[in-house]
C-alpha positions, 0 to 999 in steps of 0.5 A: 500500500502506498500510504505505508510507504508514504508515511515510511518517507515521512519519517525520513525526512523528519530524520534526514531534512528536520534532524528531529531526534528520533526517540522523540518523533516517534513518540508524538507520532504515536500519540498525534492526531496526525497518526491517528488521522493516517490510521482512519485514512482521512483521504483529506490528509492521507492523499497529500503529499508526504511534505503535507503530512509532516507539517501537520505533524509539525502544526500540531506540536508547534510548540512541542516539537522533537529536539534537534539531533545532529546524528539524526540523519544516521538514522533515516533508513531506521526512521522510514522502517519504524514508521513503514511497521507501525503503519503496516501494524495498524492495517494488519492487526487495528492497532492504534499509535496510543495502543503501541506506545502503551504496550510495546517499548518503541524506543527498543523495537527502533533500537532492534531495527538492524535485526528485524528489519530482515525479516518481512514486515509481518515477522518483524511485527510478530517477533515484537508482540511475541518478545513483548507479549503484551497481546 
């Protein structure tokens, strides 16, 4: 799906252009009103382009955005990988950003991006509710 990918990309350049400290920007991520906008698949939102949906991440948290990370472009393909998951995550099994950031440690499954990026999307997801088992 598409919108997976787009949001991937959002995260990436969060990374790469805004040096947002990767930690941080996920964790408003999962509990923005943008996320769960993506997760509703608000077409007003999800068919803009990937530029779009960052600034209205950015509008939301306008006065709380993530801390600048220099190293943060390092982590890009990271970014674009956890962002692809929790994607795929919410359309595979309905789970929400809030109900992620409540059961499962994402500064941990970012942290394991090196292993369960090689598996497939769908084994990764399942290695991390079977690791955590909070399902």
């Amino acid at each position: 799906m598409k919108l997976i990918e787009k949001i991937g990309q959002v995260f990436s350049i969060a990374m790469h252009d805004r040096k947002y400290n990767r930690y941080q920007f996920i964790k408003k991520w999962c509990f923005s009103n943008t996320c769960q906008a993506v997760f509703d698949f608000d077409e007003t939102l999800c068919s803009q382009a990937k530029s779009y949906i960052l600034r209205t991440f950015e509008k939301e948290y306008q006065d709380n955005l993530p801390a600048k990370d220099a190293d943060s472009p390092l982590y890009e393909d990271d970014a674009y990988w956890f962002g692809y998951l929790i994607t795929y995550w919410h359309f595979l099994y309905g789970i929400s950003g809030k109900e992620i950031m409540q059961k499962y440690d994402v500064c941990k499954i970012l942290d394991e991006f090196d292993p369960l990026h090689t598996l497939s999307i769908k084994a990764a997801i399942d290695k991390i509710r079977e690791d955590d088992r909070n399902e």
